[in-house]
Jmol script that loads the backbone (N, CA, C; Angstrom):
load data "model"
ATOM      1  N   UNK A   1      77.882  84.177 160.227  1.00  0.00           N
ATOM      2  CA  UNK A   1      76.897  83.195 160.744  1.00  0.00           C
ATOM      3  C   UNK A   1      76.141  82.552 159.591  1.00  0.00           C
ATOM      4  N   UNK A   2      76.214  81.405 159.469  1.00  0.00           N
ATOM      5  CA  UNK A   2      75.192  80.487 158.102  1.00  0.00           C
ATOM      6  C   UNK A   2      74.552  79.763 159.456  1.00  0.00           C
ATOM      7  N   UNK A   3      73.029  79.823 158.425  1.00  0.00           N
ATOM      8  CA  UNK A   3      71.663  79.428 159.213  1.00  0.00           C
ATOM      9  C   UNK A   3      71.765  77.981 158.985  1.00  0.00           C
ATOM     10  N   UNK A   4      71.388  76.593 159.392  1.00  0.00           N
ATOM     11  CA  UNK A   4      71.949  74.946 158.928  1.00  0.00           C
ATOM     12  C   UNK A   4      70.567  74.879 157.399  1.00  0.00           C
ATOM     13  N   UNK A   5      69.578  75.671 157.247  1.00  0.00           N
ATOM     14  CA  UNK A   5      68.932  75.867 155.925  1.00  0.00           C
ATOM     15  C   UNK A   5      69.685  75.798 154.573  1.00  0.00           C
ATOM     16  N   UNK A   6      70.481  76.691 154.621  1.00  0.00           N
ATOM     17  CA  UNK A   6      71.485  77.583 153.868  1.00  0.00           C
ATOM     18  C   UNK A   6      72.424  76.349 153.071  1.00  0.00           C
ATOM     19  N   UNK A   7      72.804  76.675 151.651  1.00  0.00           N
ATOM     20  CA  UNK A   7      72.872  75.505 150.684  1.00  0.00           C
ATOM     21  C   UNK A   7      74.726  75.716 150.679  1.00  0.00           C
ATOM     22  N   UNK A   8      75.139  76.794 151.472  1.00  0.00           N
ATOM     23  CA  UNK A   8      76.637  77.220 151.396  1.00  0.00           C
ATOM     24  C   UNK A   8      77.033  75.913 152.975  1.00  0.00           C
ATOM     25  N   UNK A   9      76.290  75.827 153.817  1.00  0.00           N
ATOM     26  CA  UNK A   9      76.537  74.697 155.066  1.00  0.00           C
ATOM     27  C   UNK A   9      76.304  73.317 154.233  1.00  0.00           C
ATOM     28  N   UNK A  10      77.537  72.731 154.678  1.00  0.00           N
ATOM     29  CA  UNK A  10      77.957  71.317 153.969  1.00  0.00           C
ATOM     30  C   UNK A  10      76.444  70.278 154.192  1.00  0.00           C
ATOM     31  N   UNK A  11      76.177  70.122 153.986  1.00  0.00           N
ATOM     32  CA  UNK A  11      75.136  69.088 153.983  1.00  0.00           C
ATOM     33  C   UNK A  11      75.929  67.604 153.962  1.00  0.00           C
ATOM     34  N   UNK A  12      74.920  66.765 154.779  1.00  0.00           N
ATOM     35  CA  UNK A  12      75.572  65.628 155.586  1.00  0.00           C
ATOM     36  C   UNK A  12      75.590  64.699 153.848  1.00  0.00           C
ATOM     37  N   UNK A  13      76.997  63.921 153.551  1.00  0.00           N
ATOM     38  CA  UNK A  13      77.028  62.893 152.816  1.00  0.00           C
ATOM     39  C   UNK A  13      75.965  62.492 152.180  1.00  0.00           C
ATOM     40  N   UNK A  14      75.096  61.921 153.055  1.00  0.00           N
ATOM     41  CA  UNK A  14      74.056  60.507 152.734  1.00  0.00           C
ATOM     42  C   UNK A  14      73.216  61.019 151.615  1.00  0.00           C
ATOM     43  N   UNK A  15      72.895  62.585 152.362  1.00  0.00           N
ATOM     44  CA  UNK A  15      71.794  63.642 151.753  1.00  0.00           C
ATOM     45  C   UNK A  15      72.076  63.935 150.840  1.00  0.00           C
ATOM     46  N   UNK A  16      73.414  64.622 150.273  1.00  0.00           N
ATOM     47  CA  UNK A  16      73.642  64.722 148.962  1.00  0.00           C
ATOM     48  C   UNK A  16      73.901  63.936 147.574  1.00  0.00           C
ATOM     49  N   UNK A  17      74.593  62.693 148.539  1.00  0.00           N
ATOM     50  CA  UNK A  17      74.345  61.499 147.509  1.00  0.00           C
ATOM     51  C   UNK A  17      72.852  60.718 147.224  1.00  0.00           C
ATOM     52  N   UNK A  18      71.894  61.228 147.941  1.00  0.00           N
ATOM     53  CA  UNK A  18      70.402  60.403 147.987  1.00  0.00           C
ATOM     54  C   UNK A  18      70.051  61.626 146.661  1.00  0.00           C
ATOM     55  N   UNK A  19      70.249  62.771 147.023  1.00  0.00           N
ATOM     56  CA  UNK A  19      70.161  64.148 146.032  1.00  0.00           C
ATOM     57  C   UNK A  19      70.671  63.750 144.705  1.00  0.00           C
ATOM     58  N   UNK A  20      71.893  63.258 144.722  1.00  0.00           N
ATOM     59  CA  UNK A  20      72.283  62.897 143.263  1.00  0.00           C
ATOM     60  C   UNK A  20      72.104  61.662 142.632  1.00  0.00           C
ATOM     61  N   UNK A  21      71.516  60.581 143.280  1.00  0.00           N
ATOM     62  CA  UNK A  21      70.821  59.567 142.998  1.00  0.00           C
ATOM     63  C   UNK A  21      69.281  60.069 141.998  1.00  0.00           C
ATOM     64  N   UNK A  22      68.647  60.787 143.052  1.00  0.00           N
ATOM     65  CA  UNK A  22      67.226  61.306 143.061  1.00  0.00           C
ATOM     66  C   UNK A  22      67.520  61.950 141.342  1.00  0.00           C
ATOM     67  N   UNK A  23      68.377  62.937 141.487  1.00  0.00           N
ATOM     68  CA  UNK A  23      68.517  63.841 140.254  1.00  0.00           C
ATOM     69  C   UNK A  23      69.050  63.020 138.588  1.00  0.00           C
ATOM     70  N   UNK A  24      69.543  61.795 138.971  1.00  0.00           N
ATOM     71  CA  UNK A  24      70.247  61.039 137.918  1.00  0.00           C
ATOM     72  C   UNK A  24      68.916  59.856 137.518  1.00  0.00           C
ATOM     73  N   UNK A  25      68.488  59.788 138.341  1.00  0.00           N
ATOM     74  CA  UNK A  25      67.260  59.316 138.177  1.00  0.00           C
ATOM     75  C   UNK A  25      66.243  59.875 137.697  1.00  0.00           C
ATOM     76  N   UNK A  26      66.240  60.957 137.901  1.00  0.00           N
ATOM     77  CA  UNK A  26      64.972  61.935 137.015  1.00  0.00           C
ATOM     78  C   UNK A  26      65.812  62.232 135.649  1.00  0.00           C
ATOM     79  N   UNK A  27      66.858  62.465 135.695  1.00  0.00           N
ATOM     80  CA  UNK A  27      67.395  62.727 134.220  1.00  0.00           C
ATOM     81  C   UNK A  27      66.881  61.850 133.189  1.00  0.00           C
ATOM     82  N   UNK A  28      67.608  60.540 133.840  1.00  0.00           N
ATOM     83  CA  UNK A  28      67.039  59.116 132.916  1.00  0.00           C
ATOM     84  C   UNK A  28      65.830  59.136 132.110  1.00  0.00           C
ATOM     85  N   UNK A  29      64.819  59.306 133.314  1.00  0.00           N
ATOM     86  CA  UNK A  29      63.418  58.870 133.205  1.00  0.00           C
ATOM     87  C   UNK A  29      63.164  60.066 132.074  1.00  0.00           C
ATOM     88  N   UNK A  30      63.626  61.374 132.244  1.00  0.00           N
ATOM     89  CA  UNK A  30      63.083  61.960 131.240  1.00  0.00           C
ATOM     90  C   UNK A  30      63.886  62.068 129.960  1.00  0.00           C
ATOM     91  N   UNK A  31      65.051  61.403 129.915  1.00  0.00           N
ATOM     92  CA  UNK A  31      65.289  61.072 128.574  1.00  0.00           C
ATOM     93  C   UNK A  31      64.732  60.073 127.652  1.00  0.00           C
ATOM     94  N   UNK A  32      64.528  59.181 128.590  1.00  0.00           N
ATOM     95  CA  UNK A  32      63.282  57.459 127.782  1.00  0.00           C
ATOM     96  C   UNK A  32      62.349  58.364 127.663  1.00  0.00           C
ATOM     97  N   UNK A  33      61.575  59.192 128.182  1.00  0.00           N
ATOM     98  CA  UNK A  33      60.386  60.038 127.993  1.00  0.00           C
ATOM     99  C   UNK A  33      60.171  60.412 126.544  1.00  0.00           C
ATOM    100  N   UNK A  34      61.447  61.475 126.436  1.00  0.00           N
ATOM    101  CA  UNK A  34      61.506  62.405 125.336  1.00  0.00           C
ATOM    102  C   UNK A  34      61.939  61.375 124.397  1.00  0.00           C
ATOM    103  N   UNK A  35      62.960  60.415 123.964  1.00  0.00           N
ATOM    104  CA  UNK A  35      62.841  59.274 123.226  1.00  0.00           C
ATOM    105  C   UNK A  35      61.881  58.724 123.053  1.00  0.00           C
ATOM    106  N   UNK A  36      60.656  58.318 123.860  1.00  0.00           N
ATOM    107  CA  UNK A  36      59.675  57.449 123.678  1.00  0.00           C
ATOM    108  C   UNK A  36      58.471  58.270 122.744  1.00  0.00           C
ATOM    109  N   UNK A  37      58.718  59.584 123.156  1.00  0.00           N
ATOM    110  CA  UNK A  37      57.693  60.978 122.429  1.00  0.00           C
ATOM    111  C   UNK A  37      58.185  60.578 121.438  1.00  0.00           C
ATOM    112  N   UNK A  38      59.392  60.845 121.292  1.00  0.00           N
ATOM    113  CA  UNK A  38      60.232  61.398 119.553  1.00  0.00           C
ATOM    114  C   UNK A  38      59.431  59.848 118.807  1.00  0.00           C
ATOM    115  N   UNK A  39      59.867  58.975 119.134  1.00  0.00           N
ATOM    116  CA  UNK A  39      59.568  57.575 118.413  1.00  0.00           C
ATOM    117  C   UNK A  39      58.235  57.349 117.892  1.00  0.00           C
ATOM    118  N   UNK A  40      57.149  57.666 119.260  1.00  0.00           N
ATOM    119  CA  UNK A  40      55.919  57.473 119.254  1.00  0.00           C
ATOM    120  C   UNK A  40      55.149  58.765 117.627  1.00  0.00           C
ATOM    121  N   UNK A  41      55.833  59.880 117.593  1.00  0.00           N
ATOM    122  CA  UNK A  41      55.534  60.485 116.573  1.00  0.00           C
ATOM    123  C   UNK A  41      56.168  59.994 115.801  1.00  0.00           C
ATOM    124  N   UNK A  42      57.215  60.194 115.109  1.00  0.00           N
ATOM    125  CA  UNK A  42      58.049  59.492 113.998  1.00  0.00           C
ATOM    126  C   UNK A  42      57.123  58.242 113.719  1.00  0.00           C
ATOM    127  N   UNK A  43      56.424  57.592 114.430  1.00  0.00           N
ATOM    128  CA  UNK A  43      55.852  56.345 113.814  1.00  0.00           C
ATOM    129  C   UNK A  43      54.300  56.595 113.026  1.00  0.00           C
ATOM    130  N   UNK A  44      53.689  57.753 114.331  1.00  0.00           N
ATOM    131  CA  UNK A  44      52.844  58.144 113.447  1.00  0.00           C
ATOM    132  C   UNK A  44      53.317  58.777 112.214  1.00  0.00           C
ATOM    133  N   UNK A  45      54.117  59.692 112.166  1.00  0.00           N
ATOM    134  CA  UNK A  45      53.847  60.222 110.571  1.00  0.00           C
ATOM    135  C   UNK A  45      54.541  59.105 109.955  1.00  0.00           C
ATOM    136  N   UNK A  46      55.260  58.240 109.982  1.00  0.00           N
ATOM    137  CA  UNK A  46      55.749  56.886 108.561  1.00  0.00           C
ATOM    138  C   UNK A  46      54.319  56.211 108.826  1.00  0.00           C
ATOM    139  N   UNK A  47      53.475  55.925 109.623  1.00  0.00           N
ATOM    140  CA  UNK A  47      51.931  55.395 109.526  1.00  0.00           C
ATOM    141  C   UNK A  47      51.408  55.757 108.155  1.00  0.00           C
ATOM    142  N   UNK A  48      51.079  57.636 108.851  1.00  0.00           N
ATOM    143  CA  UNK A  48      50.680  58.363 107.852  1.00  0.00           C
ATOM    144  C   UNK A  48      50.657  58.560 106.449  1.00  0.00           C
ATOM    145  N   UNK A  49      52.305  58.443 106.536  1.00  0.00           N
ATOM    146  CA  UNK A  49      53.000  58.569 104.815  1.00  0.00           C
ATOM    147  C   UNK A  49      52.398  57.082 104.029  1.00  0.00           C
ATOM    148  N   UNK A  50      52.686  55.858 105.047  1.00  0.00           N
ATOM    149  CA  UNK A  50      52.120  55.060 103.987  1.00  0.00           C
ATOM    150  C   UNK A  50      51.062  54.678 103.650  1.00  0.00           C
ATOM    151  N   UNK A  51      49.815  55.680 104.726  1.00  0.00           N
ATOM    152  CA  UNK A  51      49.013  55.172 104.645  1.00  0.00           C
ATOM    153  C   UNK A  51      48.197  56.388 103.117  1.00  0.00           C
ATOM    154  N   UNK A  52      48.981  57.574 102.643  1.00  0.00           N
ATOM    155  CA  UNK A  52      48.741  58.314 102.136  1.00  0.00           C
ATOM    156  C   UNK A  52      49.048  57.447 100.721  1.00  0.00           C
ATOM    157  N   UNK A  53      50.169  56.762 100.632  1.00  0.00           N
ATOM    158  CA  UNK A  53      50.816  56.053  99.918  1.00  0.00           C
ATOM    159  C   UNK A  53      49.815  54.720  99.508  1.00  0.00           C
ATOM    160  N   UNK A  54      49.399  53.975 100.353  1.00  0.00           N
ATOM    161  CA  UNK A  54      48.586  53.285  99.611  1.00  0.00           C
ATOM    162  C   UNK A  54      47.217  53.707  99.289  1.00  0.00           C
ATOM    163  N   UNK A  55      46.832  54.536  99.533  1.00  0.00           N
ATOM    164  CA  UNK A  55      45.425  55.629  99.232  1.00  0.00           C
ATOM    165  C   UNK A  55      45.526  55.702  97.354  1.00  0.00           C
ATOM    166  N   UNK A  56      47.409  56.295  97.032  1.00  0.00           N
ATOM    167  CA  UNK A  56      47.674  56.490  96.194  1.00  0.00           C
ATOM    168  C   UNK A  56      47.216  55.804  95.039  1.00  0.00           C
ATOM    169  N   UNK A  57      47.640  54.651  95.544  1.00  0.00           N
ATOM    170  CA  UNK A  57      48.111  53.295  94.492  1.00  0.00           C
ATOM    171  C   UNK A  57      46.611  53.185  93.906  1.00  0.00           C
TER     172      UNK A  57
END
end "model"
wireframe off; spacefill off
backbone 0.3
color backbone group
């Protein structure tokens, strides 16, 4: 007996493709995320460096 809860009962089409929409969509978003982090630092420290750099001069 499987309860219609239960992730082993086929789940209707629409639902699982709205599921893998939903999930490919959050992937995305958090890869521009973590790119936009990585960038947003990387810019501060070349800021930094040159701003250490013309301190220098």
């Amino acid at each position: 007996f499987i309860p219609e809860s239960s992730p082993s009962s086929n789940p209707p089409p629409q639902k699982s493709r709205t599921g893998l929409v939903v999930g490919t969509v959050a992937a995305v978003i958090v890869a521009i995320g973590i790119t936009v982090i990585i960038s947003v630092l990387f810019l501060k420290q070349r800021k930094k460096k040159l701003l250490l750099a013309s301190a220098d001069e």
